[in-house]
N, C-alpha and C positions, 0 to 999 in steps of 0.2 A: 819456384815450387811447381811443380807438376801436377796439370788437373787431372781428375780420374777418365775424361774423355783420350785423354794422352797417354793414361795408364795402360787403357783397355786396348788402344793400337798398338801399343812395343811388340806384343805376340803375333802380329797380322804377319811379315816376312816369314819370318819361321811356319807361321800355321799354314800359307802360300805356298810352302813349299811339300809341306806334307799333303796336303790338298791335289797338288798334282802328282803327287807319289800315286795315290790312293786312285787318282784319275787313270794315270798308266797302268795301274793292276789290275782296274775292274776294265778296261778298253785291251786288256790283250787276253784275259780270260774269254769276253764277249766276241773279239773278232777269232776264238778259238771253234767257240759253238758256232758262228755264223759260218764257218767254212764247213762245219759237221753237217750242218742243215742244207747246205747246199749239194749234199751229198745225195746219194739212191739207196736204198736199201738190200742191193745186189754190192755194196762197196763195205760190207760191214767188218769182213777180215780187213780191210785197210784202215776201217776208223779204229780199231782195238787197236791195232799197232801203230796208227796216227794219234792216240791216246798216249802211248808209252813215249816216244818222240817226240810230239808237239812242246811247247811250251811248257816248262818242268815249275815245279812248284822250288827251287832252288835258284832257279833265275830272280824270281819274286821276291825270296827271301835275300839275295844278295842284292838288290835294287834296294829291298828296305835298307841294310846294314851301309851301304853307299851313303845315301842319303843323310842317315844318322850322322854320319863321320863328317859329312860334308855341312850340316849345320849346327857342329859346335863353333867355327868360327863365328858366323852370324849368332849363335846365343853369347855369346862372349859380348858381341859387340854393342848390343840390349840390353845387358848386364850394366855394362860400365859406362854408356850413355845415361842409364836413369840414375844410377850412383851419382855419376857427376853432379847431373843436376839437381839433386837435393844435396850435394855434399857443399859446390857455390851458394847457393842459395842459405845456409846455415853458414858459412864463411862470412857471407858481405854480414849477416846481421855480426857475427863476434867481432870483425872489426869494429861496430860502432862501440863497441866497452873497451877499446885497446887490445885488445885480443888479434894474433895475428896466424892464423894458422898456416901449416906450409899447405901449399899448393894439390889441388889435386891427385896427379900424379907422383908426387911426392912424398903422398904418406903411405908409408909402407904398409901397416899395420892393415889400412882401410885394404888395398891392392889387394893384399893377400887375401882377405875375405870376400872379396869380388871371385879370384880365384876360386876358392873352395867352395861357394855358393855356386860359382856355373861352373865345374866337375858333379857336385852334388847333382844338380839339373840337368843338366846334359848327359850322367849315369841314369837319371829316367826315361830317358827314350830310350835307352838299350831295353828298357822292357818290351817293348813293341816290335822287337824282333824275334826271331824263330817261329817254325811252326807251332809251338805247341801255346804261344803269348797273343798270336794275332788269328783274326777269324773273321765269318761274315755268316749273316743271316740267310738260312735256307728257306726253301717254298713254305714249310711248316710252320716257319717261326722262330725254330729253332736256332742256337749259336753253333758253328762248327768252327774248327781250326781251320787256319785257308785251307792246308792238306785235304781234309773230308770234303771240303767245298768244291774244291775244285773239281776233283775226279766223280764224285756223287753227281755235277753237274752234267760234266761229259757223259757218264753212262746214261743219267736220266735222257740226255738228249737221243744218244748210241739206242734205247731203249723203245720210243715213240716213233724213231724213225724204224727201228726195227718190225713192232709191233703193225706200226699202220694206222691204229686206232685213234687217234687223237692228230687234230691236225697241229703241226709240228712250230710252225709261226707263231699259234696263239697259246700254247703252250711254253712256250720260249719269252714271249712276251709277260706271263706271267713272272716268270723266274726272274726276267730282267729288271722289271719293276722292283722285286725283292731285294734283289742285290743290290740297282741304286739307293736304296729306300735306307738300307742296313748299314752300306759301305763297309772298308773295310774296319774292322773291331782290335780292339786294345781286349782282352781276355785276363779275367782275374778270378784264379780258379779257389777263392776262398771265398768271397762275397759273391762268388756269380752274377757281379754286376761288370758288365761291357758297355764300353764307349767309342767315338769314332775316334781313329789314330791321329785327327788332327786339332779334336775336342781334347781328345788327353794330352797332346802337346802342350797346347794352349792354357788347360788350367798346371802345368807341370813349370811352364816358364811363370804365371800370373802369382804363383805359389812360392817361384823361386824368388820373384821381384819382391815380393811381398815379406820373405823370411829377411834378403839381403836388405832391406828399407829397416828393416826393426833390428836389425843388429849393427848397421851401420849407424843409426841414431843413436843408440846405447854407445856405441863407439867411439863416436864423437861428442858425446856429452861427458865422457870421462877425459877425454883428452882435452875440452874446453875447461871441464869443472861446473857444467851447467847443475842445473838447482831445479831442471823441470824440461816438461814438454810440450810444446803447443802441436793441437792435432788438425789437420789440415780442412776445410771444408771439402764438401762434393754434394752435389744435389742426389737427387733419387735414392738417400739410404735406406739402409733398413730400417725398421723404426726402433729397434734396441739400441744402435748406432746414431744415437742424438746429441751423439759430445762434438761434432765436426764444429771447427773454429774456435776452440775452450782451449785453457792454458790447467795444464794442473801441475802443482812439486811432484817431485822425481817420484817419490813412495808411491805415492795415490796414481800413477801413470803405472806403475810398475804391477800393484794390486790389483787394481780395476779395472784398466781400459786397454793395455796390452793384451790381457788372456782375450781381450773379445776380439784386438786387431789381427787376431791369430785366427779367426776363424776362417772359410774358405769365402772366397771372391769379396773377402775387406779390401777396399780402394782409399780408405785415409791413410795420413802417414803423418807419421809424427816428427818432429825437429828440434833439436835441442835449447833451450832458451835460459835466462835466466830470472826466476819465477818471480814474481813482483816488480821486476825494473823492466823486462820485455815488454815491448810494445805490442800488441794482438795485431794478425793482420786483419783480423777484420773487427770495427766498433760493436757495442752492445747493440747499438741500433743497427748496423748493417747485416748482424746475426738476425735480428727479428724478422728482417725483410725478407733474405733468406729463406727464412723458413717458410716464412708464411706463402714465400713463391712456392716452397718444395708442397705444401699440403694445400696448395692450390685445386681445387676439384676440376675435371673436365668429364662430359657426359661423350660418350658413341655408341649408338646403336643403343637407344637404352637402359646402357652400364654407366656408372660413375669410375675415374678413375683419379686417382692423384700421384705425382711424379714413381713413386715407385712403383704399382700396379701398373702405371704405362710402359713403363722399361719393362715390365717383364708380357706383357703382354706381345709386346712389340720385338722380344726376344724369340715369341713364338711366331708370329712372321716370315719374320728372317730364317727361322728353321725350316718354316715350309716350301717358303723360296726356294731355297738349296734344294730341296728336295726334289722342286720342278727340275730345276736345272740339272740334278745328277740322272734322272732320269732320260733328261733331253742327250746331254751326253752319252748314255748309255746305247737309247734306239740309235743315236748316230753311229755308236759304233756295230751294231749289227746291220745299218741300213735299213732299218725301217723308219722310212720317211712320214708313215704315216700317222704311224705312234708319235714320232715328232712336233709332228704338226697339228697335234692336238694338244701334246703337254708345251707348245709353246702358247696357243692361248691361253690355256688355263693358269699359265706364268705370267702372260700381259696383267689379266685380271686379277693373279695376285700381288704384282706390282703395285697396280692401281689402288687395291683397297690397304696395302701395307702405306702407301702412300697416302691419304686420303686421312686416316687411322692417325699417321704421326701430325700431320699438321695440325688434326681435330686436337690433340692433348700436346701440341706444342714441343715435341719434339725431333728432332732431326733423325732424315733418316739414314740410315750406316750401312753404306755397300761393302764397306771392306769386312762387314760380317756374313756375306754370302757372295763374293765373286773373288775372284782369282784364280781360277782353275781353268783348264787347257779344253779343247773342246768349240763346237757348233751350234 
């Protein structure tokens, strides 16, 4: 059985790789402007046409569509690893009632639904391609498609240096700030909500694990003939989510507690049992303990927290972190050494206190939620 710490890394290779997707875009945009800046203002016929030349917004978009194509094998491979192991793990128990089920790779049935869950998933990264699906936050605040972004940058740059008015570094440093800040954007032109392409990876695969776990359990409980489902523990739930480690018959799993395992970022999972004669993996008393470590209170700064309030706070962290370091990356790509060398303190410090923060509330702290990306 797979804990939800094991859950929440299956998406880290894939989201690494979109991570440096997003890193090479916003580093060839930047070293675009940094040769414009390094320009005169008697060179302005050649930045107009070093605009039209330079680095095409179709390069970008074929890097993204590259990429896609190149991590459906690794979504695949995500896919059918976490299958596996909740699909043994529901095996060794059927053996113990004489139950012998074929093998893994064996059962067809299950395969092909591995199948069609990572097509399903792996057709939602084609969202995040084209111009008119991906975008990035401008000076204003605003969302643009890359297309607007890109060229809106140039000119704004094409513009100051033209002008004279403004000097041109600190102006530039603002935009760049922005851009790392925003990264590149997933655009969703109904809700007008946007996210980073490698945020909507992430919850696109955690989505797909989570659909293929509840239909591969229903799967194999008709092929066993099981009678029920026991739902897995994980600390830090939500607090709607207080069935972790309970057994319930097939109806009442089906009624009750599926429609909520279906909600977004559920990490329990369920397994098929047979209801009265399965054994719980965990005792009445080992549940109590449990809990009562989960609603364990810990104070910082102040504030009182218990296991779920600290994940999520601790989530906010890690966001800001990135944040240092997309920034860090970014001055590196225009060479300003000195911008860097400021957002790397301000990165020490928040090492320190994201560090400082988990030990206080006892929980560990998770680089593979903010590193992986290419960069100085």
């Amino acid at each position: 059985m797979m804990t939800d710490e094991q859950i929440k890394k299956l998406p880290n290779s894939l989201q690494k790789i979109f991570r440096n997707l997003e890193y090479r875009i916003i580093r060839r945009i930047l070293e675009h402007v940094k040769a414009i800046g390094e320009s005169t203002p008697y060179s302005i016929n050649k930045l107009l046409e070093f605009r039209k030349i330079g680095t095409n917004i179709d390069a970008i978009e074929q890097e993204i569509m590259s990429t896609i194509n190149a991590s459906s094998i690794e979504l695949q491979r995500v896919l059918e690893w976490a299958a596996k192991q909740e699909y043994n793990y529901v095996k060794k128990h059927s053996e113990t009632f004489g139950i012998d089920p074929p093998d893994f790779q064996n059962n067809i049935p299950l395969q092909q639904l591995i199948e069609r869950i990572s097509n399903v998933t792996g057709g939602s990264f084609s969202n995040i391609s084209g111009g008119t699906a991906i975008g990035m936050v401008d000076r204003a605040g605003n969302v643009q498609t890359l297309t607007s972004f890109y060229y809106n940058i140039i000119d704004d740059a094409i513009l100051k240096i033209n002008l004279g008015k403004e000097d041109f570094p600190t102006a530039m440093r603002n935009a760049i700030r922005k851009m790392a800040d925003g990264g590149i954007r997933q655009l969703t032109w109904d809700s007008g909500y946007t996210q980073r392409i490698d945020t909507a990876v992430r919850r696109n695969i955690l989505g797909g694990l989570a659909t293929l776990s509840l239909q591969q359990s229903e799967l194999i409980a008709a092929q066993l003939g099981a009678t029920g489902m026991e739902i897995s523990w994980h600390d830090g739930y939500r607090p709607s989510h207080d069935w972790g480690g309970l057994q319930f018959p097939m109806e009442k799993w089906r009624q009750e507690i599926k429609p909520q395992m279906q909600e977004p970022n559920c990490y329990h999972r369920s397994f098929a049992i047979f209801y009265g004669l399965s054994t719980p993996a965990h005792s009445a008393d080992e549940l109590a303990a449990l809990r009562a470590k989960n609603e364990k209170k810990f104070e910082f700064e102040g504030k009182i927290f218990n296991r779920y309030t600290a994940e999520q706070r601790q989530r906010q962290y890690e966001a800001t972190i990135r944040k240092a370091q997309d920034r860090i990356h970014a001055y590196d790509a225009v060479g300003d050494l000195d911008a860097k060398k400021l957002e790397k303190i301000k990165l020490n410090q928040l090492f320190e206190n994201y560090k400082k923060f988990s030990k206080s509330v006892n929980l560990p702290t998770r680089s593979h939620r903010y590193t992986g990306v290419g960069g100085s």
